[in-house]
N, C-alpha and C positions, 0 to 999 in steps of 0.2 A: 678641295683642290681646284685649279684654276683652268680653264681648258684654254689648249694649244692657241699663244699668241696674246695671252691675254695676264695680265697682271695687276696686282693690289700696291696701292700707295695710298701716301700721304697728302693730300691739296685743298689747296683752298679754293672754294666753289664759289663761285658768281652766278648768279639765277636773275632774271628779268623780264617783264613784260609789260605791254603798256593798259595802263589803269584806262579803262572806260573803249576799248579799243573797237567794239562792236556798235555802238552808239557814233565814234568820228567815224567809221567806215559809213555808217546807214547816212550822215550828214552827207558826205564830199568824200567819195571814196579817193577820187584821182589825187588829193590837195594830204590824206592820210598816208595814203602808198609812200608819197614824194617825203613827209615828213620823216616816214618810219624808215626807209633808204638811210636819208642824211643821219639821223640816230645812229644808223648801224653802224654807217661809216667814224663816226664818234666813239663808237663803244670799243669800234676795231681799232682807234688809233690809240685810245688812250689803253687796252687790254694789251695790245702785243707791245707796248713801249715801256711796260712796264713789267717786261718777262711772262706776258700771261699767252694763252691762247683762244681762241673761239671752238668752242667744240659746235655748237649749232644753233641756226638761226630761223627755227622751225615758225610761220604763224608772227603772230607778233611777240616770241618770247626770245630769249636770246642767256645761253649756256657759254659757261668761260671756266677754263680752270688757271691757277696759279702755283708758283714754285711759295711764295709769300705771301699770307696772309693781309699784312701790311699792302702790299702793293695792290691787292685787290682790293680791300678798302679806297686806296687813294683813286683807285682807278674809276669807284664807282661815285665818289666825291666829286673829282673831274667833269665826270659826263653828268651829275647832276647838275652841277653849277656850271657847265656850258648850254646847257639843255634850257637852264632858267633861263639865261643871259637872251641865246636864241629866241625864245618865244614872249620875250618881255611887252612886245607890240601885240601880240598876237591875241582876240578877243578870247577872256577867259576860258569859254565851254569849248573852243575849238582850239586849247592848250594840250597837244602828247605830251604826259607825263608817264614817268618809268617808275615802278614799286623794285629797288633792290633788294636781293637777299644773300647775304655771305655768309659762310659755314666752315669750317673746316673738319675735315674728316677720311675716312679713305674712300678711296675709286675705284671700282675695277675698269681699269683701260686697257682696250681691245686695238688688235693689230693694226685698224683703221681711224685710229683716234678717239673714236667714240670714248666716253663714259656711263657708268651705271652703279648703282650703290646709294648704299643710305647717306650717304654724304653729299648726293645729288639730290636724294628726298628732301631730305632736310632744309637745304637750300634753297629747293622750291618751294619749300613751306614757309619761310622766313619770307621769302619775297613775298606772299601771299599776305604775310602779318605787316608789312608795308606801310606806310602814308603815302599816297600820290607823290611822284615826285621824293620821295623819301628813302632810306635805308634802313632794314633793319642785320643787325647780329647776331649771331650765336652765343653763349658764355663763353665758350672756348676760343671766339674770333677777340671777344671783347679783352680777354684775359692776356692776348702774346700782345696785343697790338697799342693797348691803350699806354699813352708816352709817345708813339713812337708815329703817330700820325693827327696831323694839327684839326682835331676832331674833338668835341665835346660828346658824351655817350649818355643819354636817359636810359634810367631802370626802367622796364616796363614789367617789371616779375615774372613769375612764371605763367609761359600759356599754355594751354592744349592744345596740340594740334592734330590732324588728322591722321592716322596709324601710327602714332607713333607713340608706343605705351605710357612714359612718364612727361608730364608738362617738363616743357624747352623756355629757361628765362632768356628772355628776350632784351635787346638793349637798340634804342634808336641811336644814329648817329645824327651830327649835326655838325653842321660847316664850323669851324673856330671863329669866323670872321661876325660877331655879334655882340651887340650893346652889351651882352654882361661881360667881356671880355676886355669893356675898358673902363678906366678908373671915371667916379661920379666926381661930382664937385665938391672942394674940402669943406672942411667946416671951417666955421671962422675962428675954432680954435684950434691951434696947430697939435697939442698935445706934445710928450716927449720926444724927443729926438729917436730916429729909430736908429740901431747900430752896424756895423755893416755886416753883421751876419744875419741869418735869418730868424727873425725873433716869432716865439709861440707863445702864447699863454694858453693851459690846458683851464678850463673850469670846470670847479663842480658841476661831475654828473646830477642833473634831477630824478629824486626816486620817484616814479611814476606807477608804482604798486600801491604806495599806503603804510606800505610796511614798515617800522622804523629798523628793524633789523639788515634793511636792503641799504640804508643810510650809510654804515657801519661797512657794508661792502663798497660801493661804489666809493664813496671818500676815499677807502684803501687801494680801491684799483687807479683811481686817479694820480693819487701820490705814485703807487709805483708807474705809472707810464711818464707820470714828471721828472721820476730820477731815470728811469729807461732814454728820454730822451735827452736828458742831460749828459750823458755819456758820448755824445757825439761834435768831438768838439768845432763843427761847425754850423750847430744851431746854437740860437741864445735864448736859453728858458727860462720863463719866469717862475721864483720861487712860489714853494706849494702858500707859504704864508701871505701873498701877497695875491695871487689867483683867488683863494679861499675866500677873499672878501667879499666876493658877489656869491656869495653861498646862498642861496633862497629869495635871489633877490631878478627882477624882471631885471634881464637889460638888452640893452641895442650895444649890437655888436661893434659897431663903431665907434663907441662912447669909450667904450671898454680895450679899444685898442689904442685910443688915444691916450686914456690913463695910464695905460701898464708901456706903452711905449713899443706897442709889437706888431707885425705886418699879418701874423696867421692866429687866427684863434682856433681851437678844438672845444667841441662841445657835444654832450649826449646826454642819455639817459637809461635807467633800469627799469624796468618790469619785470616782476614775481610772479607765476601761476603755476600755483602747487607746488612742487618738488623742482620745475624749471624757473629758469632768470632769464630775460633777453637781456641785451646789453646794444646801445645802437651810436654812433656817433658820427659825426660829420668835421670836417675840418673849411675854415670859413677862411676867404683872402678878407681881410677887412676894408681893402681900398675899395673894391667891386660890390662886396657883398657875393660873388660867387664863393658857389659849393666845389668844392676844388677835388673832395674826396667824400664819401658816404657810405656806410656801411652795415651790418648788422649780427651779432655774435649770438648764440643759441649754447646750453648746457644745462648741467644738472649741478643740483648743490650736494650732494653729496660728499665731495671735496672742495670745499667753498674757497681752500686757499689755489688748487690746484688749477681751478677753472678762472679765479684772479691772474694768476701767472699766465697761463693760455692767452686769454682776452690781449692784457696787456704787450704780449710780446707779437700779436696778430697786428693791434691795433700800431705799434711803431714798428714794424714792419711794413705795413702800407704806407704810414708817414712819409718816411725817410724819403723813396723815393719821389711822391709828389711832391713834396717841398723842396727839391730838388731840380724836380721841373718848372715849378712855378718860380725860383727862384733864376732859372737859366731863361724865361721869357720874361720875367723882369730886366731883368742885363739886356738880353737883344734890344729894349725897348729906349734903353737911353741912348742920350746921345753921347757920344767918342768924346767930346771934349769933358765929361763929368766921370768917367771911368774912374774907380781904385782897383789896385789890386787885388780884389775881392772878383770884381765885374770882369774884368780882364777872364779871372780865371774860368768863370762861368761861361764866359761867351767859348773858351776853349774845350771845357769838359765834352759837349758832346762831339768834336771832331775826334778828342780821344778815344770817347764810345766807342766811334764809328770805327776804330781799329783797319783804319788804311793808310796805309802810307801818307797818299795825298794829301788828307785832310790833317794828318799829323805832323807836315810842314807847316802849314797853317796855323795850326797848334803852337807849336814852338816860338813862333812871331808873338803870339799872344799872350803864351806863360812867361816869353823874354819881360815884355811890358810889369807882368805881376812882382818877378824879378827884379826889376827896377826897383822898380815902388817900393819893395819889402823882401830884402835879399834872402834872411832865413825864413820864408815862407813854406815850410812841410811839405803842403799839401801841393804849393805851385811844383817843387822842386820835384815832387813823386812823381804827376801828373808828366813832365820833364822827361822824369826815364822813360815814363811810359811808350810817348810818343817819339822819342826816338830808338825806342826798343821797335816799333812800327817800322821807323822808316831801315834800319838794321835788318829786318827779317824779309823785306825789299829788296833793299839794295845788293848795288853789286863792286866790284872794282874798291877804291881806298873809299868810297863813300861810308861803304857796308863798315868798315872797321872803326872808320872816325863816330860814324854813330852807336855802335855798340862804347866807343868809349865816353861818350857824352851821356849815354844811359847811365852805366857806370857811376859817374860823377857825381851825376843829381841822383842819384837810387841811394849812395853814398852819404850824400850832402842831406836827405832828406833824413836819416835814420839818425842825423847826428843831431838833429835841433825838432826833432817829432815828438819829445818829451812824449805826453799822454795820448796822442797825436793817432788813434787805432787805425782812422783811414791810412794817412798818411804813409803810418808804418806796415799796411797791408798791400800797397801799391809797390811800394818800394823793396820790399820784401821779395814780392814775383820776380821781379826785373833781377834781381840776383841770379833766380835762378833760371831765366830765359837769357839773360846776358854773361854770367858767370858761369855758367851753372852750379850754384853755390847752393845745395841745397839744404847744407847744413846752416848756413844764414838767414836763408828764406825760411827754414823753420822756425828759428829764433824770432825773428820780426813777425812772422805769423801767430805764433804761440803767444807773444807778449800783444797783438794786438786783439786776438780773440780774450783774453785774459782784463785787457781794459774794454771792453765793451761784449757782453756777451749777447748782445742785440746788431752786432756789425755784419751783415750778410755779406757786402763785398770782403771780410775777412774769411768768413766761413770758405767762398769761396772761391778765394787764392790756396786754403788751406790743403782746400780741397785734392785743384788741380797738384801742387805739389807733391802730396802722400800719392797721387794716383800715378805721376811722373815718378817715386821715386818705389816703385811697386809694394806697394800697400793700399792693395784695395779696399778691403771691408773699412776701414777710420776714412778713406779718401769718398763713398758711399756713404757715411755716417757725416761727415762734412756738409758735402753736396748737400744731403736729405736737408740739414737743419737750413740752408742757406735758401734754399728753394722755398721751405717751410716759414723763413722770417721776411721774406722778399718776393711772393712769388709774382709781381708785377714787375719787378725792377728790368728795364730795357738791358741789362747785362747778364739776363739767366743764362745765356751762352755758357756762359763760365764754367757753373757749375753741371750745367748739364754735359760738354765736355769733358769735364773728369769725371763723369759718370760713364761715358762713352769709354775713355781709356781704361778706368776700374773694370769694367764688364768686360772688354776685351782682354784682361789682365787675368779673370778669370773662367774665360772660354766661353763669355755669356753670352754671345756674337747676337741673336736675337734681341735680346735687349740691346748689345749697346747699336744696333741697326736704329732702335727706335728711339735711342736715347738720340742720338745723331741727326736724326732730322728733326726733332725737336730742336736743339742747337744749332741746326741750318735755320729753320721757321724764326728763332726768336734773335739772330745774329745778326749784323748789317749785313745790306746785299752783298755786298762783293767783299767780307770776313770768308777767306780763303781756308781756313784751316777746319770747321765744323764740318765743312766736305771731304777734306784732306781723311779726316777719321774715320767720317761714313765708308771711306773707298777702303780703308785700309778693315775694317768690318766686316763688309760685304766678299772681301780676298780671302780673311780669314775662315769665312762661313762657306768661301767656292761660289759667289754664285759669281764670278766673274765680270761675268754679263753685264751686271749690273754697276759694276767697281766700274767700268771701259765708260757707259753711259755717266756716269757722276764725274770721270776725266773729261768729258764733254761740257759736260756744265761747269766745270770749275774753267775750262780754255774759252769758253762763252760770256763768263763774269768775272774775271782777274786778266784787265792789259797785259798783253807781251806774254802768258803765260802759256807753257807749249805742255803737252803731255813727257817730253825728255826731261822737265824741271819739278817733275815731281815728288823726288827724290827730297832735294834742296829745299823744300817744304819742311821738314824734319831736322836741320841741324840747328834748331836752338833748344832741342829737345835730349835730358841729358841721356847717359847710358846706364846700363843698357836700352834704355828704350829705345833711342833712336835709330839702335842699328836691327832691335829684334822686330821696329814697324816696316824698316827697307827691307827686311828680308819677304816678309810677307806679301809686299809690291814686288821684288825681284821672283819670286817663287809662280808670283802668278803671272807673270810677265810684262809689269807693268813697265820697270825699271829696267834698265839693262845691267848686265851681271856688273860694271864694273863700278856703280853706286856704293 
């Protein structure tokens, strides 16, 4: 139990200190002091501008907590590469540099702001595992954030660190802005044309045991992540017949993307000892030569087909969404006048992400363009509702109507030319039942688009939130689970972590879904109103009040124009009974006024 004034959460830690800082003191104490001031004041602009606070600036070290993980990261990003910039004159040995550490985990936070807890250890620990001038991660900071902040991240494995029982894998960040990040010089031969979707060729895994029986496996896991990924029909895979050719054979990865005519190649390898397999694989940009993705799978052969299936659907689950992003900073990178509507779309997916109105006008300007170009476009037209299902849960006056019926439209229009289309038909799907509440539709379009792709996470879950909106918890938790399970990077786990929030409140699990909820707050845009909206109504259900009043603060601190009377109105795209049995829980605790 927690004593008087004092409470446990959820936050992301920022830990810092300056590398060598006993040594510039003994040099020029007066010339260090002034240095480590102006730091502070850097660390302070760029931490509280980006939702965070300074807890303490004891010595040379310097304590921060955050609502977002994300934004702690950027923040320490920030003050690094201001920090550089500053001192770029400045004779090496008498450079302040800062060792960062971020972590997230819980606090105990004390009446006076203080904090304390293993989540501030840890933090402290990581900055300790530092390069001058550097940052390091946690697995848990590396896991919600990575997408979502223009950072490259090294494995550094697992370390020891001091009290703290199990080694902590570590992960450095690193600025985006660096040579491998941009394309080398071509070769003189162009190779195929590449197509406008995003093209992979997976190759032969190398067995790297000796074994010929591991042959036999790895060929099979191959094929199936070839057909796994074919299923998505906005990549374009090369067939197993035609990858298979460099079966045993050296190559350079550019050669090989030239031949087969594709922008992303995948490539790995098996190891056998004993009764275990590892399985390891990376995925390669071929214009860069960057490692875009890397990873490594661990099991037992005991079920050799079972542990085939596992691998493969681990390993295009992480795909999906890097190729995704690397696909959306392709697009940013051209220029306006080469645009199709392919690029178009791309440049818009993430304002869709972003799930705010604002950037959802924006949106719509850009899917208009895709539109143009390619009027039964699926995926433009889903993308369509989406964003104006956004700017609908906004709005107010005949705006709020005209765009629920433009969601309508293209939610419509998408479902009628989606053929095989699982995205497509999983976007579109929702919007039924956020804009109709049709949730007998939104099943239909759900059900047939998990059914064509049983590797589509963003259908698992839409699936999800619907069975949980339509009170059926346990299938709307069995949903969730698998979409978390085939995606757990994807920058939209909000999703599913949300209907895990409302399932659990569905069946009085108030404690979890408290912590399902800020997980869904952690991994949602900042100012995604609604992962708060749930927490509040959680914490009402559970009584602590307290707490529900404080999360109506934070939500009137990061939603424009939003007042705590409008809390209410949050809730009416949400159908019945739900809608009315989450106001009563707000009116009961007085968040609402009775006539809500």
């Amino acid at each position: 139990m927690s004593s008087s004034g004092e409470k446990q959460r959820l936050a992301a830690i920022l830990a810092a200190d300056v590398a060598g800082y006993s040594r510039l003191m003994s040099a020029d104490e007066r010339r260090t002091v002034a240095a480590l001031d102006a730091a502070r004041t850097l660390f302070r602009a760029e931490i509280e501008g980006r939702q965070g606070r300074v807890v303490d600036t004891a010595g040379d070290s310097l304590l921060a907590v955050f609502e977002s993980a994300a934004e702690a990261v950027n923040a320490a990003l920030a003050v690094q590469k201001q920090l550089a910039a500053h001192s770029a004159a400045v004779p090496d040995d008498q450079r302040m540099r800062f060792r960062v550490g971020v972590h997230l985990g819980d606090v105990i936070e004390k009446s006076d702001g203080t904090v304390y807890g293993a989540g501030v250890n840890m933090a402290a620990r990581l900055e300790a595992l530092a390069e001058p001038g550097g940052i390091a991660v946690s697995d848990g900071v590396h896991g919600v954030v990575r997408g979502r902040v223009a950072a490259r991240f090294e494995d550094q494995g697992e370390r020891a660190v001091k009290n703290i029982p199990d080694p902590v894998r570590v992960f450095y960040v690193r600025d985006d802005d660096s040579a491998a990040s941009r394309p080398i010089e071509a070769a003189s031969d162009p190779g195929r044309a590449l197509p406008e979707r995003p093209a992979i060729a997976v190759l032969p895994f190398t067995n790297m045991s000796g074994d010929p029986e591991q042959e036999y496996f790895a060929d099979g896991m191959v094929e199936d992540i070839i057909t796994a990924l074919s299923r998505f029909k906005e990549l374009f895979v090369i067939a197993r017949n035609s990858s298979f050719v460099y079966k045993g054979r050296a190559v350079d990865i550019q050669q090989v993307a030239r031949e087969l005519g594709v922008r992303y190649v995948l490539e790995g390898g098996v190891r056998k000892a004993g009764n275990r397999v590892r399985i390891t694989g990376q995925l390669i940009d071929a214009a860069t030569r960057a490692h875009l993705w890397a990873d490594r799978f661990d099991g037992a052969l005991e079920d050799v087909f079972d542990l085939q299936d596992r691998i493969t659907e681990s390993v295009v689950g992480a795909l999906q969404p890097t190729l995704r992003q690397a696909e959306i900073e392709r697009a940013r990178r051209k220029p306006p006048a080469s645009l199709d509507a392919y690029d178009y779309l791309l440049r818009a997916l993430p304002m869709v992400i972003a799930n705010t109105a604002a950037e959802a006008g924006t949106a719509t300007t850009l899917l208009g363009e895709a539109l143009r170009l390619y009027p039964d476009y699926a995926y433009a037209h889903a993308l369509m509702a989406m964003a104006y299902g956004q700017i609908f849960r906004s709005a107010g006056g005949p705006e709020r109507e005209q765009a629920r019926a433009k969601s309508v439209t293209h939610a419509r229009r998408a479902l009628e030319v989606a053929g095989d289309d699982s995205t497509a038909l999983a976007h579109a799907g929702f919007l039924l039942l956020i804009t109709e509440q049709d949730v007998a539709g939104a099943r239909a379009a759900l059900d047939r688009a998990v059914a064509l792709n049983p590797n589509a996470a963003t259908a698992y879950a839409y699936r999800a939130l619907v069975l949980a909106m339509a009170g059926e918890p346990e299938p709307a938790i069995e949903n969730a689970t698998r979409a978390l399970r085939l995606s757990p990077l994807d920058p939209t786990s909000y999703l599913p972590q949300m209907a895990l929030v409302i399932a659990r409140i569905g069946l009085r699990q108030y404690a979890d879904a408290v912590a399902w909820a800020h997980k869904a707050i952690e991994s949602a845009p900042p100012r995604y109103p609604m992962s708060y909206a749930w927490l509040i109504v959680a914490e009402c259900a559970r009584g602590n009040v307290g707490e529900a009043e404080r999360q109506v603060k934070r939500l009137a601190a990061i939603l424009p124009g939003f007042e705590p009377g409008m809390l209410a109105r949050l809730f009416d795209i949400f159908p019945e009974p739900l809608r009315s049995n989450s106001v009563v829980v707000l009116r009961d605790a007085g968040l609402v006024p009775a006539a809500s």
